[in-house]
Structures are given as C-alpha cells and as structure tokens.
C-alpha positions as CSV (number, residue, x, y, z in Angstrom):
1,X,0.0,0.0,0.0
2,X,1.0,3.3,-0.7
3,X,2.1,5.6,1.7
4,X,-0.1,9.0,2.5
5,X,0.9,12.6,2.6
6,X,-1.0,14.5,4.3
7,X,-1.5,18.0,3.0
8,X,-3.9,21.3,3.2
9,X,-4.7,24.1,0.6
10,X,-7.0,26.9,0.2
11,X,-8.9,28.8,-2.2
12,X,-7.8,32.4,-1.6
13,X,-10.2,35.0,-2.5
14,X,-10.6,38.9,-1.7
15,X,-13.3,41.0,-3.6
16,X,-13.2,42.1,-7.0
17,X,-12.3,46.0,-6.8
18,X,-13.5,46.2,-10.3
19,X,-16.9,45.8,-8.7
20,X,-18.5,48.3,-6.3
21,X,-21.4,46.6,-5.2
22,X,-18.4,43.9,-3.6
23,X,-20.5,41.0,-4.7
24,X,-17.6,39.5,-7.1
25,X,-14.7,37.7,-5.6
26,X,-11.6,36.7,-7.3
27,X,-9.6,33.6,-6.6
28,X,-5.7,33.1,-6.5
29,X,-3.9,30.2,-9.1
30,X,-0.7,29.5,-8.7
31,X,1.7,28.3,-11.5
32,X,4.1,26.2,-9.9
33,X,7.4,25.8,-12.3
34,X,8.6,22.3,-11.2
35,X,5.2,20.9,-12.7
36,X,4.7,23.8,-15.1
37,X,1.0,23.5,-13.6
38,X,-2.0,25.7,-12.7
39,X,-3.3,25.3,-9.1
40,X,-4.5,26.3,-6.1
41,X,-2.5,27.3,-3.2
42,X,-1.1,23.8,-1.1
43,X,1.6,22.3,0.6
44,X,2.6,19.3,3.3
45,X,2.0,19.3,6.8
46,X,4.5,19.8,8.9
47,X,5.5,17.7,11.8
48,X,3.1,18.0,14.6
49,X,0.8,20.7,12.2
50,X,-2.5,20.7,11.9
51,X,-4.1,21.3,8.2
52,X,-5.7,24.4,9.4
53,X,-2.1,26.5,10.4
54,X,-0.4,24.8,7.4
55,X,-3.1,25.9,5.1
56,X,-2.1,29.8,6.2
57,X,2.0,28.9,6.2
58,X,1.8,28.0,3.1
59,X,-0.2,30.6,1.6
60,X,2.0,32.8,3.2
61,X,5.2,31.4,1.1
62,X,3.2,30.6,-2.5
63,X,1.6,34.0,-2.8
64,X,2.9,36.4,-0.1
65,X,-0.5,36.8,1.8
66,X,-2.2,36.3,4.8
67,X,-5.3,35.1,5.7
68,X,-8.4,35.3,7.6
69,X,-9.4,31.2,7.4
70,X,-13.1,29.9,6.7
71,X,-15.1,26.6,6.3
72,X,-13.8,23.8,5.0
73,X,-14.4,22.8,1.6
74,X,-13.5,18.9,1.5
75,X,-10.4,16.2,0.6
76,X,-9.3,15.1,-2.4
77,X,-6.6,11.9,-3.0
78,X,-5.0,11.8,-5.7
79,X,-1.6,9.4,-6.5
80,X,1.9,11.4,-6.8
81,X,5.4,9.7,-8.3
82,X,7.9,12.0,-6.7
83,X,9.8,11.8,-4.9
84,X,8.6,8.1,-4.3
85,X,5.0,6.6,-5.1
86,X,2.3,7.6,-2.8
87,X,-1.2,8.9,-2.5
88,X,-1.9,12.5,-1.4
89,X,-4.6,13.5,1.0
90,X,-5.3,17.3,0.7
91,X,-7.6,19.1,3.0
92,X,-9.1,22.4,1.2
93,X,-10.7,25.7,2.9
94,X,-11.6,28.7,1.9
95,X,-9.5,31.9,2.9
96,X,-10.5,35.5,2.6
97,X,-6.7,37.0,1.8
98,X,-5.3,39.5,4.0
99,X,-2.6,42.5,2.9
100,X,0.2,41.4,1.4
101,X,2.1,41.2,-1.8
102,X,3.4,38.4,-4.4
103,X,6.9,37.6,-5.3
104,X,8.7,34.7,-7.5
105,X,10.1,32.3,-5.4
106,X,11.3,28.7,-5.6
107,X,8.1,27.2,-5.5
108,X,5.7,29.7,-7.2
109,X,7.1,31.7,-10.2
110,X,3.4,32.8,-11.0
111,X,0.3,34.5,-9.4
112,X,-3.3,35.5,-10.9
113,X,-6.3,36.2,-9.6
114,X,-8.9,35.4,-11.8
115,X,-13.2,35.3,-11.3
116,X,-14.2,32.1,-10.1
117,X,-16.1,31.1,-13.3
118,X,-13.0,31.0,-14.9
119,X,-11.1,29.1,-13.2
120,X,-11.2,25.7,-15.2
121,X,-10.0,27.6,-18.1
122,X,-6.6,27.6,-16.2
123,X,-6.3,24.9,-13.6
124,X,-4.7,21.9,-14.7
125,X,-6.7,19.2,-12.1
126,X,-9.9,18.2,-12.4
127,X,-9.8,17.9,-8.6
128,X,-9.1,21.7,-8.0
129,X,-11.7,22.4,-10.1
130,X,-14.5,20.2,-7.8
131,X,-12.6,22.2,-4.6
132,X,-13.6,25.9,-6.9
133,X,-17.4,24.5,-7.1
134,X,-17.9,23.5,-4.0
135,X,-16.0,27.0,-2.8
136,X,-18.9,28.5,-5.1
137,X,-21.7,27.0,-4.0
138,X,-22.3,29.2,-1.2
139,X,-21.2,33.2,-0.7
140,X,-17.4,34.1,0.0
141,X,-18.0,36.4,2.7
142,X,-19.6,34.7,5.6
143,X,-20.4,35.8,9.1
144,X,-18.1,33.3,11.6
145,X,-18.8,32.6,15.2
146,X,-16.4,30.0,17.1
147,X,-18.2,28.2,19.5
148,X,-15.9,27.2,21.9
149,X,-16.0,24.5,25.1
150,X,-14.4,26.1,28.1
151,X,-10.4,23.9,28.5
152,X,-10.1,21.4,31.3
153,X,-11.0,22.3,34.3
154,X,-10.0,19.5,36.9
155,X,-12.7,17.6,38.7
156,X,-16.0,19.1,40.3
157,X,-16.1,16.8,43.2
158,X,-12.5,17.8,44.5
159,X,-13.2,21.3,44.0
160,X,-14.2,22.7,47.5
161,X,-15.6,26.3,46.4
162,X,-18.6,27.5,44.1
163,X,-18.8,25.6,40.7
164,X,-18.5,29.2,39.3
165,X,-15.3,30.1,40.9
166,X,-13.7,26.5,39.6
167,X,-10.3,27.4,37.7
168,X,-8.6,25.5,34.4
169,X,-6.2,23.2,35.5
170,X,-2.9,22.5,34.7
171,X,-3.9,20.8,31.5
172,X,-6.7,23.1,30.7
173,X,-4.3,26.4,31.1
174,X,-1.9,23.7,28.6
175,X,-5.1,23.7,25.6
176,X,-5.5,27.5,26.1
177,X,-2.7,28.8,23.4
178,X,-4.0,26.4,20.9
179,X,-7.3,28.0,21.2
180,X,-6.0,31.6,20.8
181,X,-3.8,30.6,18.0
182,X,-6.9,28.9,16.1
183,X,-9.6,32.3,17.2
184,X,-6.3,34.1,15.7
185,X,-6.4,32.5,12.7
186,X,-10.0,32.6,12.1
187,X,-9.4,36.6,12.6
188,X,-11.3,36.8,15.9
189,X,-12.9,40.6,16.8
190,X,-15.5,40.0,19.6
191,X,-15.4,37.4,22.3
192,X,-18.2,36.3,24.6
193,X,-18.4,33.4,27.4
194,X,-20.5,32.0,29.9
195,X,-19.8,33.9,33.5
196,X,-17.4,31.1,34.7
197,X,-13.8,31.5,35.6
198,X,-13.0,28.8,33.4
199,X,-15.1,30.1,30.5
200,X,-13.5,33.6,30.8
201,X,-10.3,32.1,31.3
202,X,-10.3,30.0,28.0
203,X,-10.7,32.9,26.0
204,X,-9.8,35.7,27.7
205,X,-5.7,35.5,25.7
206,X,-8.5,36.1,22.9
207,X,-10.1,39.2,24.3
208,X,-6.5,40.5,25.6
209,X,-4.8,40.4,22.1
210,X,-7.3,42.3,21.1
211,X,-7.4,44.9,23.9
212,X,-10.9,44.0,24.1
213,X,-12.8,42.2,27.2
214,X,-14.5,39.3,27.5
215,X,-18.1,40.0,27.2
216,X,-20.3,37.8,29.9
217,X,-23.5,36.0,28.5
218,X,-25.4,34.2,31.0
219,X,-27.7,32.4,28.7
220,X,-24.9,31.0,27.3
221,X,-24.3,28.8,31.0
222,X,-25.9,25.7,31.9
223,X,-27.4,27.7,34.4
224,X,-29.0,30.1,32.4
225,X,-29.4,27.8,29.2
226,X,-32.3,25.2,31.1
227,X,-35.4,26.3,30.7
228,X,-34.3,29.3,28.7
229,X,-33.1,27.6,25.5
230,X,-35.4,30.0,22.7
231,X,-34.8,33.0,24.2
232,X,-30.7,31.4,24.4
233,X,-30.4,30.7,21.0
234,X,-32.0,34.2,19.9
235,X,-29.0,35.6,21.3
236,X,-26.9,33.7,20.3
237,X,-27.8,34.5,16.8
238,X,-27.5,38.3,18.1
239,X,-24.0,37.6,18.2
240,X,-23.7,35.7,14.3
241,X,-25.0,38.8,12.9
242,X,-22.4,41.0,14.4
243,X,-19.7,42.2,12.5
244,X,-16.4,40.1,12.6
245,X,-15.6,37.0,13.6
246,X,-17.5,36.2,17.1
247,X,-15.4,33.8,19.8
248,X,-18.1,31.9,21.9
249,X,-16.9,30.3,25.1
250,X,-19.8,27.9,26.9
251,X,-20.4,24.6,28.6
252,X,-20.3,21.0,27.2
253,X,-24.4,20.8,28.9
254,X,-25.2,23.7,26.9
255,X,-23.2,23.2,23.0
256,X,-24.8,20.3,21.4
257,X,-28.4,21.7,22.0
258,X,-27.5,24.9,21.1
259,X,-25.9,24.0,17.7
260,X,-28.7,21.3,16.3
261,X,-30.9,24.1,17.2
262,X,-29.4,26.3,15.1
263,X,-29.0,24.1,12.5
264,X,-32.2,22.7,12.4
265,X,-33.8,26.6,12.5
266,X,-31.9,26.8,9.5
267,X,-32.5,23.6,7.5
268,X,-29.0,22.1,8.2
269,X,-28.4,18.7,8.5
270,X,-25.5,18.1,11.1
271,X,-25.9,14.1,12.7
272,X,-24.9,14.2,16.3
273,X,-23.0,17.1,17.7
274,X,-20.2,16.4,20.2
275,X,-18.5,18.6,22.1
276,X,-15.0,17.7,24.1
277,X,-13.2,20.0,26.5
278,X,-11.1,22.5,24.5
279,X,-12.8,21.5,21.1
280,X,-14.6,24.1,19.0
281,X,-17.4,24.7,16.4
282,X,-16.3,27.0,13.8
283,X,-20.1,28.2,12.5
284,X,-20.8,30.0,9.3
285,X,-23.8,31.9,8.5
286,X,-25.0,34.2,5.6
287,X,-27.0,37.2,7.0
288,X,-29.3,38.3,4.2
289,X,-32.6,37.9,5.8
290,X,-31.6,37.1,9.2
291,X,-28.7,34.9,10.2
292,X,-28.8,31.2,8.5
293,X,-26.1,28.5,9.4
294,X,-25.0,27.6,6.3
295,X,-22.0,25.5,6.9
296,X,-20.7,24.3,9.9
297,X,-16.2,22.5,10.9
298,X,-15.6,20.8,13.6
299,X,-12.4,21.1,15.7
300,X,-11.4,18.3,18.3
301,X,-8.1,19.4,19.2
302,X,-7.5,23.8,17.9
C-alpha cells in the first residue's frame, strides 16, 4: 500500500475592486514551475501541524499573503510519483486574503487572480476544479462565530468552592494557546463566554490580544441555558449577525443543544454534535434575511 501525505490548501479569495457593489470575488492560481502547472495554493503538513495552520504557512510562502481562514471545503486523494509513489490526501478551505504582496520564489514563479467562473479555463486538475465549485456553492464572505468548550477544568467533586469560581487546570491552562492561536487565525474581533472563571479564562488571551474584554452572556451557562433555551439561541444568533468574527466560550451541557438548534432553524443537517473540552465549532452563517447557518467545521483538538 501506498504511503499517505498528508497536505492542506486553500482557495484564496478577496473581492473584486473592479466591482462596487463587492458581490464579485476573485480567486488566487498558482503556477508552480517544477510541474509547469495551474493550481490552487497547497503544501505538506509539517511535523506536529495541523491542516488548518499549514493551510495559512503556506499561503503565506506561495503567494505572499495572509489570511483570515473559513469553512472547509472537502479532501481530495490523488496518487503522486515523486519523490517516491504515494497517495496525497489534501484538506481544502476557503480563505479570505489579508494584505500582502506576491513575489517569485522557488516554488511559485506565477500569481493570478482570476473570477471564479473561470477558473477551469486555467487549472490543470480536475480535482481543483470540484474544490472551486464546492468553494462556489455558497457566498465568500460569511459571518463566523467559534463556539468554543471552556479547556479542562479538573474535577468538580475535589473542587471545595462554588462551581462558578472553579479554575482550568494545569492541562486546561496547557489547551488555552491552541485555542488563541486557532480564534487568531480565524481573525477573531469580539469574544463572549459563559460567567465562569473557566469560560472567561479559556478565551480571555482572545479578548487581551485584542485589547478587548470578554463580554459575559449568562444564557450561554448551563445555568441560564435550562429552561431558557429559545430566548438562548435568539441571542446567540444576536451575536452571528455581528460584525467580525465572534469567539463563543460555553459549557459542554449547553453546545450540542444549542448548535442542532441552530442548524435545524436553518434547515442544516448536522448528525450528532459532540463537544469535548477544548474543542470548537467554527459556524458560518449568511445574514441576508436574518442569520442562516449555512456550513458548519468541527475542531477536536485547535
């Protein structure tokens, strides 16, 4: 059997500044000369890398941008000869592209941006061109919220204060930079939690990087969630229409509800929705109309 490599790629888009309504995106293709081939923006996982981070490193080094990272878009195999036979398993997302600016280098002696429609006229895999259609089939620019379960918090019977007051432990405070790294790279600007210490204190690196504060939503607690769950998910979909990227620190009681029922409001079919300690929903909505989840990633370990 052949061996795997395990890759992760993006379709890069920003708007169109031909267009002033900002309703047309355009995509980045690379041309890569070792292959002399079209393609989208990829590369290899690094030891110990998750797809999301090496899906903005190596942006970064093909075109010379950054990024703000949205939903994922799917897998594709496909078998590769060098340097040795094996099968490669790429992960695709899409990627709203920050400021930055394209150079020739080793890997990437080519750079255009080009409508999404015409795409196939340039890439050379079929496969890129099912990650362009499914990056299509819904609007670029998306509303994000990160739904996040507060980090490890030790165990509730040896804690001798109020269940409130109960801090991360040592291995929570451990899966806190993770999270901050992720809510970073998903370009975080607002960031609410549950009144708990260890809500606050899961995302309050979050809040601090961004010289904001952690805002305190009580529905958003066990507590307050039971009994209270219409009037919980109303705000919560306060918050997805906001502007920016939303960071949503809760409790694992309160997440699964509150996701199917925001799925199911908006005709999304999810299966069972889990929820470990540390682990986060990343949530996209459209807003037209009032907000609709529209897609919807899964993160076990950020």
């Amino acid at each position: 059997m052949a061996r795997e490599i395990s890759a992760a790629g993006a379709v890069l888009w920003r708007p169109d500044a031909r267009d002033r309504t900002g309703k047309t995106v355009e995509i980045a293709l690379v041309h890569r000369p070792r292959y002399d081939d079209w393609s989208l923006p990829k590369g290899k996982l690094e030891r110990g890398e998750s797809s999301r981070f090496t899906v903005a490193r190596e942006v970064a080094e093909e075109t010379g941008f950054g990024i703000v990272l949205g939903r994922r878009l799917g897998r594709v195999r496909y078998p590769v000869t060098r340097p040795e036979p094996a099968t490669k398993v790429v992960e695709y997302y899409a990627a709203r592209a920050r400021t930055g600016t394209f150079e020739p280098n080793d890997e990437v002696d080519a750079l255009r941006w080009v409508p999404p429609e015409q795409a196939p006229e340039l890439l050379t895999y079929q496969h890129d061109e099912r990650i362009v259609a499914e990056f299509t089939a819904l609007p670029a620019d998306l509303n994000t919220v990160l739904l996040v379960r507060h980090a490890k918090a030790g165990s509730r019977t040896e804690w001798q204060g109020t269940d409130d007051l109960r801090p991360l432990s040592a291995n929570g405070r451990r899966q806190v930079p993770a999270i901050t790294a992720l809510a970073r790279l998903y370009g975080a600007e607002r960031v609410y939690a549950a009144p708990l210490v260890r809500c606050v204190d899961t995302v309050r690196e979050v809040a601090e990087e961004l010289g904001s504060r952690v805002h305190p939503e009580p529905l958003l607690s066990e507590k307050g969630y039971e009994g209270a769950e219409e009037a919980a998910v109303e705000r919560f979909l306060e918050i997805a229409r906001g502007p920016g990227t939303a960071v949503v620190c809760s409790q694992g009681g309160v997440i699964p509800d509150l996701v199917s029922r925001v799925a199911s409001l908006s005709g999304l079919a999810l299966g069972k929705v889990v929820s470990k300690k540390g682990s986060m929903w990343a949530l996209f909505f459209t807003i037209d109309g009032g907000p609709r989840l529209v897609a919807a990633d899964y993160v076990p370990k950020p």
